[in-house]
N, CA, C and O atoms as a Maestro MAE file, in Angstrom:
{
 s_m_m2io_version
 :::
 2.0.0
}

f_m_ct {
 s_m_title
 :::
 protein
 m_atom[276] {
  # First column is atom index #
  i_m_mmod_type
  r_m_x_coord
  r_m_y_coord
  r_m_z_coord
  i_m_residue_number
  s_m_chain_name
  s_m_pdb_residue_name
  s_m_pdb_atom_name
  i_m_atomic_number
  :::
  1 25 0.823 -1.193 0.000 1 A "UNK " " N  " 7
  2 3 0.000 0.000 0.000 1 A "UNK " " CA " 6
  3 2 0.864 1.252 0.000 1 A "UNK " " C  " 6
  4 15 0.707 2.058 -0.917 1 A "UNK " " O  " 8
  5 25 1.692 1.465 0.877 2 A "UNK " " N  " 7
  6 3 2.668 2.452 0.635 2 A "UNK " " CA " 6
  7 2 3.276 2.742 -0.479 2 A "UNK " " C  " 6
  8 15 4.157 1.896 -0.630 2 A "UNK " " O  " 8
  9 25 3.278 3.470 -1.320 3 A "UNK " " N  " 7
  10 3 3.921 3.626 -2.719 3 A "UNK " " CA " 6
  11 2 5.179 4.790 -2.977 3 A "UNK " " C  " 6
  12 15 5.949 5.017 -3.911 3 A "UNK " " O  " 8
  13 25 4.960 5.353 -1.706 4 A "UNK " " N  " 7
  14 3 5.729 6.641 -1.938 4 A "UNK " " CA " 6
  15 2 6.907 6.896 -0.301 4 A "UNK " " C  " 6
  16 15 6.703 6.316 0.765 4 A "UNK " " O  " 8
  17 25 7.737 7.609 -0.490 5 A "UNK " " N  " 7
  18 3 8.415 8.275 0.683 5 A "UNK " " CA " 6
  19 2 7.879 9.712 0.688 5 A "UNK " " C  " 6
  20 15 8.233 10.316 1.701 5 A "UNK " " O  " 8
  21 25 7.452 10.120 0.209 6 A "UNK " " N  " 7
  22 3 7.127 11.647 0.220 6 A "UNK " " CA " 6
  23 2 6.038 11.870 1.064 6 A "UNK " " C  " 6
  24 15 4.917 11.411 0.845 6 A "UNK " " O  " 8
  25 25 6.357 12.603 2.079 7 A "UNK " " N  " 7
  26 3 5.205 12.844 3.532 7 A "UNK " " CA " 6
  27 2 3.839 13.339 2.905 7 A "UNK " " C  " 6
  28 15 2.720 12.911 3.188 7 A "UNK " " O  " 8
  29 25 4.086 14.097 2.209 8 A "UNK " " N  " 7
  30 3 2.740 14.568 0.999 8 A "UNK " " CA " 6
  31 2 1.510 13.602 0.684 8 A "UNK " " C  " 6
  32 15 0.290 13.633 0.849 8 A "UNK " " O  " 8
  33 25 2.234 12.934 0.272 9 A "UNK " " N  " 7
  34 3 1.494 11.748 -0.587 9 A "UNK " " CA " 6
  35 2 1.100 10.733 0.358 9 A "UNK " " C  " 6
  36 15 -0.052 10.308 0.272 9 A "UNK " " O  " 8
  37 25 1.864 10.277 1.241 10 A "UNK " " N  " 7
  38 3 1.793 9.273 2.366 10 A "UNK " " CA " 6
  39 2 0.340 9.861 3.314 10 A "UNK " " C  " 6
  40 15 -0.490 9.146 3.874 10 A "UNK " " O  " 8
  41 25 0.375 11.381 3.265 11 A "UNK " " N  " 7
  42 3 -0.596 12.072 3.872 11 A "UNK " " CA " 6
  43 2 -1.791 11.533 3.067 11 A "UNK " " C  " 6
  44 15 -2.466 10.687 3.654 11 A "UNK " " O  " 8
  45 25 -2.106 11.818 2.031 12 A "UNK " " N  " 7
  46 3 -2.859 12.625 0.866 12 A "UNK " " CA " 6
  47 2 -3.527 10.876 1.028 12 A "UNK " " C  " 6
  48 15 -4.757 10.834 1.060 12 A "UNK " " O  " 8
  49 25 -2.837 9.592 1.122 13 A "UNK " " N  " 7
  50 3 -3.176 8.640 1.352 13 A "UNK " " CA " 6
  51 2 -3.966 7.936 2.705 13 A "UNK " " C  " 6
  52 15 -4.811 7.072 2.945 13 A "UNK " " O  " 8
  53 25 -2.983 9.041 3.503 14 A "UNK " " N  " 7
  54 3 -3.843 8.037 5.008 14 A "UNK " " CA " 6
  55 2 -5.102 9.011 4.629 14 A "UNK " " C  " 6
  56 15 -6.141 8.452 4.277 14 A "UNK " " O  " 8
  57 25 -5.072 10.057 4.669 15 A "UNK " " N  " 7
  58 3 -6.636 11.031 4.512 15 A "UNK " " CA " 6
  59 2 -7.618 10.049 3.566 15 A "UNK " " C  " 6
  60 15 -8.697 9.497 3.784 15 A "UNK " " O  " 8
  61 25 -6.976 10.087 2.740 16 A "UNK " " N  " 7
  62 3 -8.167 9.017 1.815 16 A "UNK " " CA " 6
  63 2 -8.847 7.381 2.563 16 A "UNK " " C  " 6
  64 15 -9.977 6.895 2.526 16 A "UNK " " O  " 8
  65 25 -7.790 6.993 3.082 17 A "UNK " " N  " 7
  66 3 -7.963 5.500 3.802 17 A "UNK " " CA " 6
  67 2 -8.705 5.865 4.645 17 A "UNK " " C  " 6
  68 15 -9.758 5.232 4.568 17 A "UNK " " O  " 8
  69 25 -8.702 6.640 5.502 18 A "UNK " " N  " 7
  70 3 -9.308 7.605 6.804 18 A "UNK " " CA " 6
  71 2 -10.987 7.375 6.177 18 A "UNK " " C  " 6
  72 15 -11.886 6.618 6.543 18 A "UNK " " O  " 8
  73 25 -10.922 8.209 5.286 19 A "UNK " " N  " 7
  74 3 -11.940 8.823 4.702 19 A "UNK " " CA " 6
  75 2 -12.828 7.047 4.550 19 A "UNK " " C  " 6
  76 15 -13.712 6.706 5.335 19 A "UNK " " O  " 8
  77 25 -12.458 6.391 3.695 20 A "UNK " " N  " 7
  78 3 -12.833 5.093 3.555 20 A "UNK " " CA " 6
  79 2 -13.384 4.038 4.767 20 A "UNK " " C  " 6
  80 15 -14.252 3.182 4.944 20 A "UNK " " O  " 8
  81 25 -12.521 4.552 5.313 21 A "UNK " " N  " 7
  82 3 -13.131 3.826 6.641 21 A "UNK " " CA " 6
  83 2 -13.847 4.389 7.447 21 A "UNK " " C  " 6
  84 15 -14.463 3.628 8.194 21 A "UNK " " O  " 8
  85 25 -13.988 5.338 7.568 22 A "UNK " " N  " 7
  86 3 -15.538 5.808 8.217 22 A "UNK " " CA " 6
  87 2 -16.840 5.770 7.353 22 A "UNK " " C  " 6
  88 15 -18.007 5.677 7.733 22 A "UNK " " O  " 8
  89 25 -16.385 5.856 6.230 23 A "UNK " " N  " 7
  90 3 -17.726 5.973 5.189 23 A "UNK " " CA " 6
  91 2 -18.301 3.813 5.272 23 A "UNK " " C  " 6
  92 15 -19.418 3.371 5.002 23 A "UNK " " O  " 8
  93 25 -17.366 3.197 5.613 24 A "UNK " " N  " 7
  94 3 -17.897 1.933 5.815 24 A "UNK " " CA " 6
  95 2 -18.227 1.155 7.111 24 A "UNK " " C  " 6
  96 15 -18.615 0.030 7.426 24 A "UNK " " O  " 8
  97 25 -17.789 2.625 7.858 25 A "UNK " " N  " 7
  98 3 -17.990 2.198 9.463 25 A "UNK " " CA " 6
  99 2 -19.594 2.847 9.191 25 A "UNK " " C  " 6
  100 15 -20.270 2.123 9.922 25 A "UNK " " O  " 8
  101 25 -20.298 3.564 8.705 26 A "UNK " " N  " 7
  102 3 -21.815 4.120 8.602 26 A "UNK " " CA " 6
  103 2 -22.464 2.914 7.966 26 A "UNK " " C  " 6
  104 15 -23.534 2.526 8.435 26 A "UNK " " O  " 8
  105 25 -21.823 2.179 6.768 27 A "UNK " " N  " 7
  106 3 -22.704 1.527 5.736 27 A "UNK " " CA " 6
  107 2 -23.145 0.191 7.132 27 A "UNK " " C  " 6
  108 15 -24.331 -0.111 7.266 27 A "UNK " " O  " 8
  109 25 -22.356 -0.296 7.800 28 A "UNK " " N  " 7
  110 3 -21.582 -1.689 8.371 28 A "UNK " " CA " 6
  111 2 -22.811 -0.938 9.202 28 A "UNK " " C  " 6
  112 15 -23.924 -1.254 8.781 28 A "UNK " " O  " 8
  113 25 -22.802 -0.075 10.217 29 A "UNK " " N  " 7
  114 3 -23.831 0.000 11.002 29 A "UNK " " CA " 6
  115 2 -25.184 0.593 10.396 29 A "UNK " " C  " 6
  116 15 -26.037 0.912 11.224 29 A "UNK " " O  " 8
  117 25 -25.495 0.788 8.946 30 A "UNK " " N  " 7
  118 3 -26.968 1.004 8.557 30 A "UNK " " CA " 6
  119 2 -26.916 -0.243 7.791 30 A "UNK " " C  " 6
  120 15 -27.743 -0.096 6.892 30 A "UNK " " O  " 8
  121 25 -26.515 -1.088 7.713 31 A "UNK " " N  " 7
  122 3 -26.489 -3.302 7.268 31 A "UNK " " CA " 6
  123 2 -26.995 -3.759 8.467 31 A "UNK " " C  " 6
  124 15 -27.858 -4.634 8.537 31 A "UNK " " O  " 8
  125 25 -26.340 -3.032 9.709 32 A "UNK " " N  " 7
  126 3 -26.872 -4.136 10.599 32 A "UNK " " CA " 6
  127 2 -28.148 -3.924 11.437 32 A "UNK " " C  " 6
  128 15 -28.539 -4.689 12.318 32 A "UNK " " O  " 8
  129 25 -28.742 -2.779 11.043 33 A "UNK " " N  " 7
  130 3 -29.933 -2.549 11.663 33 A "UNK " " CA " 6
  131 2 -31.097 -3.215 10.822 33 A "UNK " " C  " 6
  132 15 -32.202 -3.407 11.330 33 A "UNK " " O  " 8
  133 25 -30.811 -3.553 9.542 34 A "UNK " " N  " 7
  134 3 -32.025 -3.621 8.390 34 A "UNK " " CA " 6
  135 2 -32.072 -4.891 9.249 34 A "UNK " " C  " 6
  136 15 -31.031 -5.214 9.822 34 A "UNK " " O  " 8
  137 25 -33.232 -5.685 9.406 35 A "UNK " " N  " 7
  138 3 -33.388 -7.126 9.788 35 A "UNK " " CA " 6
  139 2 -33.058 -8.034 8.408 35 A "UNK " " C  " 6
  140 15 -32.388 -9.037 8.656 35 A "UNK " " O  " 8
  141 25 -33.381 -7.865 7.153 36 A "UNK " " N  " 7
  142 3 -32.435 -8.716 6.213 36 A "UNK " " CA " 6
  143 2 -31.697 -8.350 5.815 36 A "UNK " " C  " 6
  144 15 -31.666 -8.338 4.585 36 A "UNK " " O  " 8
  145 25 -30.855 -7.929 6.392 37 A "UNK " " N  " 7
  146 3 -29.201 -7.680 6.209 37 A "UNK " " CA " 6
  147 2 -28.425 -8.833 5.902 37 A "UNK " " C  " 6
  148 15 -28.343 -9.842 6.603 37 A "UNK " " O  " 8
  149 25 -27.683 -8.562 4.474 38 A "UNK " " N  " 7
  150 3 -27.132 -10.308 4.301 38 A "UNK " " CA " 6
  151 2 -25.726 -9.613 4.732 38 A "UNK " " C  " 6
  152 15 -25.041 -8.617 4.502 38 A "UNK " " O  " 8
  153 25 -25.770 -11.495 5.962 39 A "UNK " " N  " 7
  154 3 -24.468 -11.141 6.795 39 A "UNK " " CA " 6
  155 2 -23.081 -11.325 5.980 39 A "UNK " " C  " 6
  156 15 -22.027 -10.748 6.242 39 A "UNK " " O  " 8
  157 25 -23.283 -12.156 5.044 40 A "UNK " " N  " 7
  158 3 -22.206 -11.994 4.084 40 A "UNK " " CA " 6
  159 2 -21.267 -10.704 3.794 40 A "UNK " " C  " 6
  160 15 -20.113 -10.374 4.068 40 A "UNK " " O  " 8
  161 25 -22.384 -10.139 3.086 41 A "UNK " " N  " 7
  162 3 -22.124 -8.810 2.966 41 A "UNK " " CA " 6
  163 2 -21.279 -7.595 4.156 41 A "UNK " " C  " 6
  164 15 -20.394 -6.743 4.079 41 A "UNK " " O  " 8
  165 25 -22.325 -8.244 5.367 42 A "UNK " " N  " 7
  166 3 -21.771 -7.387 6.455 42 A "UNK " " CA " 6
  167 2 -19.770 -7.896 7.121 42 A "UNK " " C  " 6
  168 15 -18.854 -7.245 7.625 42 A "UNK " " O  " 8
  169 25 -19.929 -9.124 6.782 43 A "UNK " " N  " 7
  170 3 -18.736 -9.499 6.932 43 A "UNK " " CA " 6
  171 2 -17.374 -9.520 6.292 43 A "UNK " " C  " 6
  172 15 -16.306 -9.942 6.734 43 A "UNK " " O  " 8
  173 25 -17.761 -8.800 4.816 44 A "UNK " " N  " 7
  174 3 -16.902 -8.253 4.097 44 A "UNK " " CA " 6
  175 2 -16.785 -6.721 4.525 44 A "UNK " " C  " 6
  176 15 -15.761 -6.037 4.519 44 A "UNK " " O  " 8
  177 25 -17.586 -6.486 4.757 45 A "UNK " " N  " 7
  178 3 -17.005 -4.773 5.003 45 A "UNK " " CA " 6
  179 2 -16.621 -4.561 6.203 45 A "UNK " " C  " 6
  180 15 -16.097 -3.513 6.579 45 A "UNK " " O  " 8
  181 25 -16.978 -6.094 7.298 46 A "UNK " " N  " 7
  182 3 -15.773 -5.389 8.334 46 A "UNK " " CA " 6
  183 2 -14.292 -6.011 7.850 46 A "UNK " " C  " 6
  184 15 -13.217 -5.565 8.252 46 A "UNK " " O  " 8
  185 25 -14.454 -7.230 6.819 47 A "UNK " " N  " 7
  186 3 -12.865 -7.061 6.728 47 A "UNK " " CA " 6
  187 2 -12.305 -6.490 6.214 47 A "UNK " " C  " 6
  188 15 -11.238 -6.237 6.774 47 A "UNK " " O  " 8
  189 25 -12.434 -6.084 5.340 48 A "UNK " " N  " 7
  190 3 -12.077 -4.777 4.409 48 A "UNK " " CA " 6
  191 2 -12.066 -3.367 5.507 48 A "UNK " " C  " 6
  192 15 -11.390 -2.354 5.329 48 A "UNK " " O  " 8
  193 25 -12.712 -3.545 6.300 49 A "UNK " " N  " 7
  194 3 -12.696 -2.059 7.451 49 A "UNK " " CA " 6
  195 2 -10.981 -3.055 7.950 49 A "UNK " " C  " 6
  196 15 -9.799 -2.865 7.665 49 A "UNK " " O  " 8
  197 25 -11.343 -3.573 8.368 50 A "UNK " " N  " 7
  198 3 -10.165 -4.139 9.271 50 A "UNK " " CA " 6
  199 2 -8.725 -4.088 8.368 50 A "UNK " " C  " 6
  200 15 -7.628 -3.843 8.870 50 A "UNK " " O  " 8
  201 25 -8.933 -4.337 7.098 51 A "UNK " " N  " 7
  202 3 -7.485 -4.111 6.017 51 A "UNK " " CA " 6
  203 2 -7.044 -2.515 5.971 51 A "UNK " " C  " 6
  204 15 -5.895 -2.180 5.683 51 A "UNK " " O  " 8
  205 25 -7.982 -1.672 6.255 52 A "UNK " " N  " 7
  206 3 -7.884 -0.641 6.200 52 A "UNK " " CA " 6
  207 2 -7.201 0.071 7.581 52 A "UNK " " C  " 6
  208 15 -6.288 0.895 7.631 52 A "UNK " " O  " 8
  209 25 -7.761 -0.375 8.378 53 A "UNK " " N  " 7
  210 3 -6.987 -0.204 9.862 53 A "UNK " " CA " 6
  211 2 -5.520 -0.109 9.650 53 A "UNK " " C  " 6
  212 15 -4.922 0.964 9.737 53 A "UNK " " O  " 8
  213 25 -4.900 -1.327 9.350 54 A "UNK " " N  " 7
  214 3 -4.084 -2.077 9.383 54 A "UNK " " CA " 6
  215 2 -3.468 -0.795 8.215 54 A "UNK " " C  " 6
  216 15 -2.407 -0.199 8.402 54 A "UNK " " O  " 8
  217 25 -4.103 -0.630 7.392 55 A "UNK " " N  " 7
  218 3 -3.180 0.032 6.191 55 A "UNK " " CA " 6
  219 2 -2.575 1.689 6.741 55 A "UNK " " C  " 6
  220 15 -1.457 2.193 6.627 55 A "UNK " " O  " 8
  221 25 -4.013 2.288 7.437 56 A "UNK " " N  " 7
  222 3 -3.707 3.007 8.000 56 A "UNK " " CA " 6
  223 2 -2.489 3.263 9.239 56 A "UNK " " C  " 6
  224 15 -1.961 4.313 9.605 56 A "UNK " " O  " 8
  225 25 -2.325 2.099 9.624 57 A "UNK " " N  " 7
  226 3 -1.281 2.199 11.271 57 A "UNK " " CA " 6
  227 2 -0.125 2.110 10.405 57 A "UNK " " C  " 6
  228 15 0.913 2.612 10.837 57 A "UNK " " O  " 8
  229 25 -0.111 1.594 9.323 58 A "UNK " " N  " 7
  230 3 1.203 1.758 8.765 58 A "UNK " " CA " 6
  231 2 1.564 2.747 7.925 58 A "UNK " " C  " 6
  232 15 2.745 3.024 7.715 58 A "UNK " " O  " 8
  233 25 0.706 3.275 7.451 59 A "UNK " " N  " 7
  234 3 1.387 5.016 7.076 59 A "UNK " " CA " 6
  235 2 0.869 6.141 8.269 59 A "UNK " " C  " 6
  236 15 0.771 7.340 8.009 59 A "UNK " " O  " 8
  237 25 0.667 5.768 9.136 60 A "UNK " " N  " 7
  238 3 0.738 6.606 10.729 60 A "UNK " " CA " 6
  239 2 2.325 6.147 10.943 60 A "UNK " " C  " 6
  240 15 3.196 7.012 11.035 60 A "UNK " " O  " 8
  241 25 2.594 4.940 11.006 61 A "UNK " " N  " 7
  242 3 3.836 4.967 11.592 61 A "UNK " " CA " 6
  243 2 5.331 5.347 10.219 61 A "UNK " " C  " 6
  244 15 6.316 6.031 10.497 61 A "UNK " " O  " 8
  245 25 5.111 4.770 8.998 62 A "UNK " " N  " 7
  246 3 5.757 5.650 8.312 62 A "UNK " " CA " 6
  247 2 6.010 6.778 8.041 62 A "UNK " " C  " 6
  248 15 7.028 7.152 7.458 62 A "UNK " " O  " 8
  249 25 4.890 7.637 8.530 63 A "UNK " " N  " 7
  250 3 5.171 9.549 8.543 63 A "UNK " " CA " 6
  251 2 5.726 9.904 10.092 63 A "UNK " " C  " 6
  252 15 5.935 11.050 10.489 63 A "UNK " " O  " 8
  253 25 5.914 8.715 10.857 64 A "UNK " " N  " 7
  254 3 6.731 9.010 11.791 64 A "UNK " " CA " 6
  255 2 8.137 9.311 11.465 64 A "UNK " " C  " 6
  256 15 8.625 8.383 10.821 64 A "UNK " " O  " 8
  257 25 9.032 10.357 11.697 65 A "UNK " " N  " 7
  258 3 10.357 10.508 11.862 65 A "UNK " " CA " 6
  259 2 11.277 9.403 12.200 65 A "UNK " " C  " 6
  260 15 10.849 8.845 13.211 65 A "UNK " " O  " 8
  261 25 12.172 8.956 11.847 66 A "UNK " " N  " 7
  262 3 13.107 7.894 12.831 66 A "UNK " " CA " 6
  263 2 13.966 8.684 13.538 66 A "UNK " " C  " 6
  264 15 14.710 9.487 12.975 66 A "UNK " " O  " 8
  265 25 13.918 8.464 15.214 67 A "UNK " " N  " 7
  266 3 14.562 8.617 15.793 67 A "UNK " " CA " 6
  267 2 15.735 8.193 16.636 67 A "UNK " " C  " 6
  268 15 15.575 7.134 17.243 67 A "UNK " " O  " 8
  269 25 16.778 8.758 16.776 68 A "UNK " " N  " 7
  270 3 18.105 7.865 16.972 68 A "UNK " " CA " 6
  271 2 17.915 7.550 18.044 68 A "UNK " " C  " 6
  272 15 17.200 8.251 18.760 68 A "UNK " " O  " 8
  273 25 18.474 6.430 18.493 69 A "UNK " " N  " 7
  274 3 18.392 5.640 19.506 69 A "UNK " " CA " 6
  275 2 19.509 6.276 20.493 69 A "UNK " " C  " 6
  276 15 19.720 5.768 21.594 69 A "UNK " " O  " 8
  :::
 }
 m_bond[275] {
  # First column is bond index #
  i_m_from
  i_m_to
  i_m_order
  :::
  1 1 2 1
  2 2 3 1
  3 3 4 2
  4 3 5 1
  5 5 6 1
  6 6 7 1
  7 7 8 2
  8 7 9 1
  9 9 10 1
  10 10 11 1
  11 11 12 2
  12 11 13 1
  13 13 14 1
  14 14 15 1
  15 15 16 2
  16 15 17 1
  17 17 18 1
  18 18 19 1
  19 19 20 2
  20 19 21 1
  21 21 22 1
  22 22 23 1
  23 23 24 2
  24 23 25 1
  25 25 26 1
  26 26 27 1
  27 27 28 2
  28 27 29 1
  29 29 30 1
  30 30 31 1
  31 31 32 2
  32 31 33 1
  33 33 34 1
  34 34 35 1
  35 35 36 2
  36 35 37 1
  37 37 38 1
  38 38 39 1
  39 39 40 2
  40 39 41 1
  41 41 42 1
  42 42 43 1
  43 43 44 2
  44 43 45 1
  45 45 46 1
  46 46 47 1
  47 47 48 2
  48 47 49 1
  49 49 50 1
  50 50 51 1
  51 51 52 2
  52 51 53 1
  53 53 54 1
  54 54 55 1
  55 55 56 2
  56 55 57 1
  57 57 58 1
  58 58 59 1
  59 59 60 2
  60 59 61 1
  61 61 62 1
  62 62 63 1
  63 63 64 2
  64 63 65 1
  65 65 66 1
  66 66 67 1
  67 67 68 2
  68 67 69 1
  69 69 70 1
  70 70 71 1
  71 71 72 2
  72 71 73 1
  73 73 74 1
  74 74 75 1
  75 75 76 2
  76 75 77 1
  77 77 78 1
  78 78 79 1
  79 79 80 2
  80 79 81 1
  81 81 82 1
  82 82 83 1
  83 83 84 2
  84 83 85 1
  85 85 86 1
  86 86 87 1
  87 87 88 2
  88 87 89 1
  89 89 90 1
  90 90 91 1
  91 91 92 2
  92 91 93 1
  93 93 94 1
  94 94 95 1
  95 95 96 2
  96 95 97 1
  97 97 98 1
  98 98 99 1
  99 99 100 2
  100 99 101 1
  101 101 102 1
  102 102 103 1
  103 103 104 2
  104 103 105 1
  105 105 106 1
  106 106 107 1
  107 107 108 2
  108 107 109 1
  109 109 110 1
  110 110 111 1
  111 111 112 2
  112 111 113 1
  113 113 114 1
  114 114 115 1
  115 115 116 2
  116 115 117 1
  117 117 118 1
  118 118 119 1
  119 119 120 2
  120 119 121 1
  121 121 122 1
  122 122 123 1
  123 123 124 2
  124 123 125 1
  125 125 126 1
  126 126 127 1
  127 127 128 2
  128 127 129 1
  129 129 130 1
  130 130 131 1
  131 131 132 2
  132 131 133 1
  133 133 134 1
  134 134 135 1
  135 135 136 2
  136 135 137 1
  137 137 138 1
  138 138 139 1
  139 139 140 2
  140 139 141 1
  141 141 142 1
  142 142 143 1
  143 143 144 2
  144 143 145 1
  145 145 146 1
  146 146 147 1
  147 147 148 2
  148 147 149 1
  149 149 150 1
  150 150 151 1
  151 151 152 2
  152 151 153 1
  153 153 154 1
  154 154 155 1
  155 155 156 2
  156 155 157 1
  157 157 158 1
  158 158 159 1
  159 159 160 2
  160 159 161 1
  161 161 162 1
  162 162 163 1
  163 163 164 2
  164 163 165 1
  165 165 166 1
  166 166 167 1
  167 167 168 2
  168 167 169 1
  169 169 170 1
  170 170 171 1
  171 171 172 2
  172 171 173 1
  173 173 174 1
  174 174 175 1
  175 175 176 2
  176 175 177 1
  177 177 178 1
  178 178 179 1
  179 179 180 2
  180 179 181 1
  181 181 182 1
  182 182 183 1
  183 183 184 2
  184 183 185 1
  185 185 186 1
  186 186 187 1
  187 187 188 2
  188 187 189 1
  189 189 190 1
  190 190 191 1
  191 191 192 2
  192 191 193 1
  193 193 194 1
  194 194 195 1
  195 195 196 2
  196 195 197 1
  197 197 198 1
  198 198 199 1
  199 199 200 2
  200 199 201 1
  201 201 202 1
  202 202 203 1
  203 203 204 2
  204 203 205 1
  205 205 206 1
  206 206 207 1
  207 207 208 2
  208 207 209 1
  209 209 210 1
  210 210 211 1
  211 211 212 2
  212 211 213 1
  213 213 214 1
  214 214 215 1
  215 215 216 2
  216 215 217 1
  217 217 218 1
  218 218 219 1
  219 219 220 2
  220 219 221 1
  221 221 222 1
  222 222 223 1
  223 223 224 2
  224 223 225 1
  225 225 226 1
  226 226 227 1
  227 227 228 2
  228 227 229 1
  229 229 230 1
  230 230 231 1
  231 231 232 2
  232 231 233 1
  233 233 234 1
  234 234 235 1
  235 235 236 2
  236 235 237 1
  237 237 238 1
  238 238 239 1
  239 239 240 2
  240 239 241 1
  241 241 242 1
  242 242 243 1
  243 243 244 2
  244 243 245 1
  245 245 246 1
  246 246 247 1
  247 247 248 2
  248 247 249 1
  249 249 250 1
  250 250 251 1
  251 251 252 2
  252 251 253 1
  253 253 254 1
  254 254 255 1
  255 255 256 2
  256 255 257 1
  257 257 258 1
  258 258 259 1
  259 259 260 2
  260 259 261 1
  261 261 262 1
  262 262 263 1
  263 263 264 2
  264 263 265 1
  265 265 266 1
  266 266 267 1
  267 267 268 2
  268 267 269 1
  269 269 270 1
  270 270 271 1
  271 271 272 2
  272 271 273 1
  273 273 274 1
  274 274 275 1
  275 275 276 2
  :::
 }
}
């Protein structure tokens, strides 16, 4: 997922992932209120929420600085 070193872009990316994952944290909780909600469905968009997590902590921690030990 990371494609770039440039803090810019690494940004311009978590904002978007950001963005993605709240817009499926709304869908995931208006799926699970409908009573035929196919759970299928609901169980792909939390993993896909969950890939996104994951994608996110790692360009959080890549726009971290390295600091000398």
């Amino acid at each position: 997922m990371i494609e770039s070193d440039d803090p810019a872009v690494l940004a311009r990316q978590l904002a978007e992932l950001r963005l993605e994952h709240r817009d499926l944290d709304v869908a995931i909780e208006r799926l699970v209120r409908e009573p035929d909600a196919d759970e299928l469905t609901v169980k792909r968009l939390k993993k896909r929420k969950l890939w996104l997590k994951d994608c996110i902590s790692r360009l959080e921690s890549a726009l971290i600085p390295d600091e000398p030990a």
